[in-house]
C-alpha positions in Angstrom: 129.3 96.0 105.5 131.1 97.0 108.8 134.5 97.1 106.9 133.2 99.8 104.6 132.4 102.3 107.5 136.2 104.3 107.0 135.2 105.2 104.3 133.3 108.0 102.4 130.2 107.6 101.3 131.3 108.5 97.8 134.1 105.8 98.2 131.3 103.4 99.8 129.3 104.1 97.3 132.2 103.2 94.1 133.2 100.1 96.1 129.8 98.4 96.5 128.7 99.8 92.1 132.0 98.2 91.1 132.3 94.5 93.1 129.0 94.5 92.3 129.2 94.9 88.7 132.3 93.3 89.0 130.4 89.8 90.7 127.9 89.8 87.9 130.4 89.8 85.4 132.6 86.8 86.8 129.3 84.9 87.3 128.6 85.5 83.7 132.3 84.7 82.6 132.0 81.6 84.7 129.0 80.6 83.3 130.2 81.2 79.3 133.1 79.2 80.1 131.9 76.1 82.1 129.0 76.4 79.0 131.8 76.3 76.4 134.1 73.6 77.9 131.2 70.7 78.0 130.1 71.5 74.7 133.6 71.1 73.4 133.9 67.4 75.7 130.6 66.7 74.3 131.8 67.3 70.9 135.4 65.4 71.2 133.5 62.0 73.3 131.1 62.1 69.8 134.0 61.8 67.9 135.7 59.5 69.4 132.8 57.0 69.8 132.0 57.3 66.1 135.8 57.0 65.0 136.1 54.0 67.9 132.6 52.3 66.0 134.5 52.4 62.9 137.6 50.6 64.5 135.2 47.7 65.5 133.2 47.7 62.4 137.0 46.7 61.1 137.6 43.5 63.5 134.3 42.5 63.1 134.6 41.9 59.5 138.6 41.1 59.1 139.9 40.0 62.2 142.6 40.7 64.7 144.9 41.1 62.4 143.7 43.7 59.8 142.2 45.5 63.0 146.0 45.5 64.2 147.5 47.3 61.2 144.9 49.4 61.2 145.2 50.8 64.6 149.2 51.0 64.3 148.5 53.0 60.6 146.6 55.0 62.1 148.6 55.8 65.1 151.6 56.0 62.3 149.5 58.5 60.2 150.5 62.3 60.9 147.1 63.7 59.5 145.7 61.8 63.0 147.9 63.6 65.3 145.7 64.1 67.7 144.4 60.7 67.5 145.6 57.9 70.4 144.9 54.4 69.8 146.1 51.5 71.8 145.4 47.8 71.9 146.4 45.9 75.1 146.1 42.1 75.5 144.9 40.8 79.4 148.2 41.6 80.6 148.6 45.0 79.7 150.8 44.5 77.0 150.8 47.1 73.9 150.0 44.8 70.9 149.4 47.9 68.6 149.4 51.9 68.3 150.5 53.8 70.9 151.6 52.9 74.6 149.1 53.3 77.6 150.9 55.7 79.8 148.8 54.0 82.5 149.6 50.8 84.8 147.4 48.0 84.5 144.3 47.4 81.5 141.4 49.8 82.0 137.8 49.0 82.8 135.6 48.3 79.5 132.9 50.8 78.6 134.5 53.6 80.1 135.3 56.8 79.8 139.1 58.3 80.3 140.8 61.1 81.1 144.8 61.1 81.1 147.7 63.1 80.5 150.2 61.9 78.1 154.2 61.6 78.5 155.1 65.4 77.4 155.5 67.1 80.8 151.8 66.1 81.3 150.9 69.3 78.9 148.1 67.0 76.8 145.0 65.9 78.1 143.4 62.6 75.9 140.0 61.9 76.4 139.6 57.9 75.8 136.6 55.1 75.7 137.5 51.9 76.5 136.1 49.0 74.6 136.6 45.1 75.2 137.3 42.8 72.0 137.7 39.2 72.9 141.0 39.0 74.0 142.1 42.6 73.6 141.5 45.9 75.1 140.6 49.4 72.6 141.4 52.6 74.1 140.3 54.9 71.3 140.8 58.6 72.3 141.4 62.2 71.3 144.1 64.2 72.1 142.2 67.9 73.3 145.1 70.2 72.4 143.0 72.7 70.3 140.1 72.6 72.8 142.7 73.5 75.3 144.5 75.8 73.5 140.6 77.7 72.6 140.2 77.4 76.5 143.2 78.9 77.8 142.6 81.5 75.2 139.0 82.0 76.0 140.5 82.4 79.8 143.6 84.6 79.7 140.9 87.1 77.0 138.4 86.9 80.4 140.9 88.0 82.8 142.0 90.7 80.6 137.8 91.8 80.0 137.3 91.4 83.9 140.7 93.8 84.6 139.5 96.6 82.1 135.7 96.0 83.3 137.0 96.4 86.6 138.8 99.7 85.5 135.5 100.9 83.5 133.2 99.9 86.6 135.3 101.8 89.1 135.5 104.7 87.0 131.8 104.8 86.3 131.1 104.0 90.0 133.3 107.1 90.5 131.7 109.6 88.3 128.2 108.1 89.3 129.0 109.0 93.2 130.6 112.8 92.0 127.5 113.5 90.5 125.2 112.5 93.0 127.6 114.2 95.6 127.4 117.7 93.1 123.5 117.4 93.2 124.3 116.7 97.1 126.0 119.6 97.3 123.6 121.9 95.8 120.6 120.8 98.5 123.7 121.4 101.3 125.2 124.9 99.8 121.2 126.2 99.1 120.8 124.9 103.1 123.9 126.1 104.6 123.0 129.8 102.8 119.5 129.9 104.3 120.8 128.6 107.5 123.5 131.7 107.0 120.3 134.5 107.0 119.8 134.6 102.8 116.2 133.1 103.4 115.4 133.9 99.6 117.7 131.5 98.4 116.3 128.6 96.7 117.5 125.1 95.1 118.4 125.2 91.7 116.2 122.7 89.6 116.1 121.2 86.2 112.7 120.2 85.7 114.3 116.8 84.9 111.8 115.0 87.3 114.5 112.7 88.9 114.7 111.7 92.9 117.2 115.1 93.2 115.0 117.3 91.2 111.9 116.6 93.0 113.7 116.9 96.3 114.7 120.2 95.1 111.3 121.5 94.3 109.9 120.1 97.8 113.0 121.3 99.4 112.1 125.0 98.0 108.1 124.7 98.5 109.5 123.7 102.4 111.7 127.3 101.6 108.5 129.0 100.4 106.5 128.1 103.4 109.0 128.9 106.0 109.8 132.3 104.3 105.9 132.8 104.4 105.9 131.6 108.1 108.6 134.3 109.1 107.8 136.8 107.3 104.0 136.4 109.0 106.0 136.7 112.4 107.7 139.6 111.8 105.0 140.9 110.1 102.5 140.5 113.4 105.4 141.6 115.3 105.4 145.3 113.6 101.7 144.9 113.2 101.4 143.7 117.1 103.5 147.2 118.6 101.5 149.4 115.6 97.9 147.8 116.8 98.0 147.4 120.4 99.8 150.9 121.0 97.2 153.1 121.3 94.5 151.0 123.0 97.7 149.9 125.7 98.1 153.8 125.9 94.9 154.4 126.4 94.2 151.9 129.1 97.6 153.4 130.8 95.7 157.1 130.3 92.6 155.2 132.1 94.4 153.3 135.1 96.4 157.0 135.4 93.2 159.0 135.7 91.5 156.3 138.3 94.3 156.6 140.6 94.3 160.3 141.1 90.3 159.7 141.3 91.1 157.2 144.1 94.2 159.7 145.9 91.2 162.5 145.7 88.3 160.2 146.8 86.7 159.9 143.9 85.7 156.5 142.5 84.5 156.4 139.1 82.8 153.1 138.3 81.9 153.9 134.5 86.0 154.5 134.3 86.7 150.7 135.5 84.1 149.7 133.0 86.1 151.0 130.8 89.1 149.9 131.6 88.0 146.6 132.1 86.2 146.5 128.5 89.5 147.5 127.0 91.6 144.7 128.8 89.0 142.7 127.3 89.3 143.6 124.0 93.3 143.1 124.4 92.7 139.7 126.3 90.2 138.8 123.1 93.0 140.1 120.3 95.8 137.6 122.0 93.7 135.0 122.5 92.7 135.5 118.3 96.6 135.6 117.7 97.2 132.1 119.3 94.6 130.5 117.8 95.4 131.3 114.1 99.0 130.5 115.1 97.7 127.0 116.6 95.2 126.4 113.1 98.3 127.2 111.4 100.4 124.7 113.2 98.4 121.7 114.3 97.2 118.5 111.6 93.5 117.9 111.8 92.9 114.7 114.3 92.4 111.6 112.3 88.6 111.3 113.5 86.8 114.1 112.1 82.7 114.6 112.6 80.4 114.0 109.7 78.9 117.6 109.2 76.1 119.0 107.2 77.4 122.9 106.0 73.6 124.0 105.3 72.2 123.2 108.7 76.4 125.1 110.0 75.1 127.7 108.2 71.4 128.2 109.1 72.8 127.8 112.9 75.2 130.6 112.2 72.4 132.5 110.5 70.2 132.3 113.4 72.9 133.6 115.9 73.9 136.4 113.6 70.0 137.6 112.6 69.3 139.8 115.6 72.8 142.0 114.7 71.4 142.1 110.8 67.9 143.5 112.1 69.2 146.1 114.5 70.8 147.7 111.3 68.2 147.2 109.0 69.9 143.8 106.7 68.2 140.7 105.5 69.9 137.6 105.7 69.1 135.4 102.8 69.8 131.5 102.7 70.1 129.3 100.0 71.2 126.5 101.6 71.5 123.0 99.6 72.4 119.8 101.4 76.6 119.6 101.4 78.1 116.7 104.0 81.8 117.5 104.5 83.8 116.0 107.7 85.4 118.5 110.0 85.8 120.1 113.4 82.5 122.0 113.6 83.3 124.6 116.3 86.6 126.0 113.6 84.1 125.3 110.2 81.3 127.6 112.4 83.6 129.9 113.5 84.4 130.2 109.8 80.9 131.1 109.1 80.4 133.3 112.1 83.5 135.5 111.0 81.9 135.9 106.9 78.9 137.1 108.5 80.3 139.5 110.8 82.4 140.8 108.4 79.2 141.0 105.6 76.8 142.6 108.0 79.9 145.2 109.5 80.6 146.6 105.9 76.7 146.5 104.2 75.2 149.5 104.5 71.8 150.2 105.9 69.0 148.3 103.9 71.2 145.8 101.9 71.0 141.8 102.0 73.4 139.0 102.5 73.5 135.7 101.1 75.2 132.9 102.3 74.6 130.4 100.1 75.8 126.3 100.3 76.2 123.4 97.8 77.9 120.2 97.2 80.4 120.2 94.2 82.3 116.9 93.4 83.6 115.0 96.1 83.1 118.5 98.3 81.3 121.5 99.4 80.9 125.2 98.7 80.4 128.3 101.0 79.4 131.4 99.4 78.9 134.6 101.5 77.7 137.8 99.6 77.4 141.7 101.4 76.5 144.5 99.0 79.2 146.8 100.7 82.2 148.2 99.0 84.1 145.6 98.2 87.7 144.8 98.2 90.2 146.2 95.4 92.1 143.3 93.4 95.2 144.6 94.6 94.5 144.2 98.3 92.7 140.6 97.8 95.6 138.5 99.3 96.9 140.9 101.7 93.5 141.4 103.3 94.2 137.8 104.7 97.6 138.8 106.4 97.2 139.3 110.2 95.9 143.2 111.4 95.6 144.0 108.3 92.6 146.6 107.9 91.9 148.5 105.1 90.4 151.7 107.0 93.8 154.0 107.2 91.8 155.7 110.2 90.9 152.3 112.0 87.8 153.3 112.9 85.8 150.1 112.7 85.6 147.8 115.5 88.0 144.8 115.1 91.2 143.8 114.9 91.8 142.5 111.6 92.3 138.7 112.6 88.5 137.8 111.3 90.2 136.8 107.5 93.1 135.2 108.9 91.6 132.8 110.6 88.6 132.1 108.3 91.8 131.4 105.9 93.6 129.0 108.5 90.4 127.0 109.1 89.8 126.3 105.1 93.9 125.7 104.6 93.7 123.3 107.5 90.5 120.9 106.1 92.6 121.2 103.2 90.3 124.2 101.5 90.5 127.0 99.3 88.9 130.6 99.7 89.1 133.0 97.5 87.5 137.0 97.4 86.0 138.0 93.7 83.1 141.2 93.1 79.3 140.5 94.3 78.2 143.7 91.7 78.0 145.9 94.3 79.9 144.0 96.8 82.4 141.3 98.2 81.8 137.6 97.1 83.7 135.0 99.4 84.2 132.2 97.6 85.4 129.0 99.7 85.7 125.3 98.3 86.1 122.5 100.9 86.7 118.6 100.6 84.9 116.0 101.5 87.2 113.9 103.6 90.1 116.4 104.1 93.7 114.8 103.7 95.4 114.9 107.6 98.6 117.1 107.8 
């Protein structure tokens, strides 16, 4: 196919449809007509060896003679025109019908094939036959098979020129359209590429190779929007967050120089200081790890975990926090196996109880609560705080996004957003409904989860 590499791929494209098309039809032609020209031999060597039978039915019974007139009345008769008969003695002399346009006496009980005297234009097809003395060549002149032949061929040539016409044409069209449904994926891409991020490939729900490209071209769209729009997002979120504890530490490292120019040296102020790097060292460290879960495929060899005993350990660690502020942890934990990376699936855990023991108020209880379902498992974490409004469900799972306007709370509003990245990465789902008072965290996790 190195001879096709000019050209277009549109015009590669028509050329290989069309000779294609093109080399089917001419092995089909070829086939009808080598079919058609042995039946019509068949049919014209049946007739000759019946009509030839009948010749020597006639010497058998009347002698050389009567079989003599016979074969020159026949040859003499116009109704067998396309008949040839000839009788030759041992030397090749014509003793009736017509003359052997060949030299010398043919071969008995054979078949012929010669051209007669007119410019060689008709073909005779001829059995020999030996009686006593004499020679038959009975034949049949094959003018009308020809004629059917040459008609049949020239009617071919003419099909293969307009199939050829059709084929390119249809090749044609085939590669415009494919290069218009081309064109759509490239003009959508070069317009995204160009800034217009919202711009999305137009589909027809016809469920063709194109149309499903399109829909996983703009789920690809979707996901990158998401992914940028995150970014900027914990860009504006980053400068609004880490501004005033930054300032603060600045205030801090400020006021324990002029302690140090004055002799002072306040120890409680480098605590402080230090606890506040910390904490900024700590909120980093959460951004790069949600960014990593949100990045990296789980590794094809996954541990074989057991969510109840995940979440009894997690309960354990988490009980002394609950009982300094008065809240009862309560467990009802059936037996769920799931593989998974257990530090991310406890961390999980770890950050719905934090979160359920930081907004229940004094006296309440949390559940956490395990089960299998299906070919999976289910985590269920219950406070009896405030809850979350509908309308700030999905946006609680965005990156520093708290919904105290004062910001009072410890944190820094990463806890949902990587409880979310660890479920979306073992191929989870986690959604936030009403405990009556209260949040319910609802989260649904695979058995085996499907590698990215």
């Amino acid at each position: 196919m190195n001879f096709l590499r000019p050209f277009s791929t549109s015009a590669r494209l028509t050329l290989l449809i069309a000779s294609t098309y093109l080399l089917l039809l001419f092995v089909l032609g070829a086939g009808v007509y080598y079919k058609v020209s042995a039946q019509l031999e068949d049919d014209t060597r049946n007739f000759v060896m019946a009509d030839a039978q009948e010749l020597r039915s006639i010497h058998a019974l009347n002698g050389d003679a009567v079989f003599l007139r016979e074969v020159d009345s026949r040859s003499a008769d116009p109704e067998d025109s396309d008949m040839f008969y000839s009788v030759l003695d041992a030397r090749g002399v014509t003793l009736a019908g017509q003359t052997y346009p060949l030299p010398g006496v043919p071969a008995a009980k054979r078949w012929l094939s010669f051209r007669l005297t007119d410019a060689g234009r008709t073909r005779v097809i001829a059995r020999t036959f030996r009686l006593g003395g004499m020679t038959l060549i009975s034949g049949m002149q094959t003018r009308a098979e020809d004629g059917f032949l040459q008609a049949m061929l020239r009617a071919a040539w003419m099909s293969l020129v307009l199939a050829a016409a059709l084929s390119v044409l249809t090749a044609w069209l085939i590669s415009k359209w494919m290069n218009l449904r081309l064109m759509r994926l490239s003009d959508t891409a070069g317009l995204v590429a160009s800034g217009q991020i919202g711009r999305r490939v137009d589909v027809d729900h016809s469920g063709d190779a194109f149309d499903r490209m399109g829909v996983e071209i703009n789920h690809m769209l979707d996901r990158i929007e998401e992914l940028i729009g995150g970014v900027r997002q914990v860009s504006d979120q980053i400068a609004h967050d880490l501004r005033t504890p930054l300032t603060h530490l600045r205030n801090d490292l400020v006021e324990l120089k002029m302690d140090i120019a004055h002799g002072r040296l306040d120890a409680h102020g480098v605590d402080r200081s230090i606890a506040k790097t910390d904490q900024l060292l700590a909120t980093f460290s959460a951004i790069l790890r949600v960014s990593k879960l949100e990045s990296e495929p789980l590794p094809p060899r996954l541990a074989t975990l057991d969510l109840a005993t995940l979440c009894a350990d997690a309960a354990e660690l988490y009980q002394p926090v609950a009982q300094e502020k008065g809240i009862t942890i309560d467990l009802s934990l059936a037996s769920a196996t799931i593989q998974g990376e257990r530090d991310q699936l406890f961390q999980m855990v770890v950050n719905l109880l934090d979160n359920a023991i930081k907004y229940s108020p004094v006296g309440s209880r949390v559940l956490v609560l395990t089960q299998s379902e299906g070919a999976g498992a289910r985590v269920r974490v219950m406070d009896a705080g405030v809850g979350i409004p509908v309308s700030d469900r999905q946006r609680v799972f965005n990156r520093f996004e708290r919904l105290e306007t004062h910001r009072g709370t410890p944190g820094n509003g990463l806890g949902l957003s990587l409880v979310r990245a660890i479920v979306m990465r073992h191929g989870g789902t986690i959604a936030l409904n009403d405990a009556h008072p209260g949040l319910c965290v609802d989260i649904s996790l695979p058995a085996m989860p499907t590698p990215a």
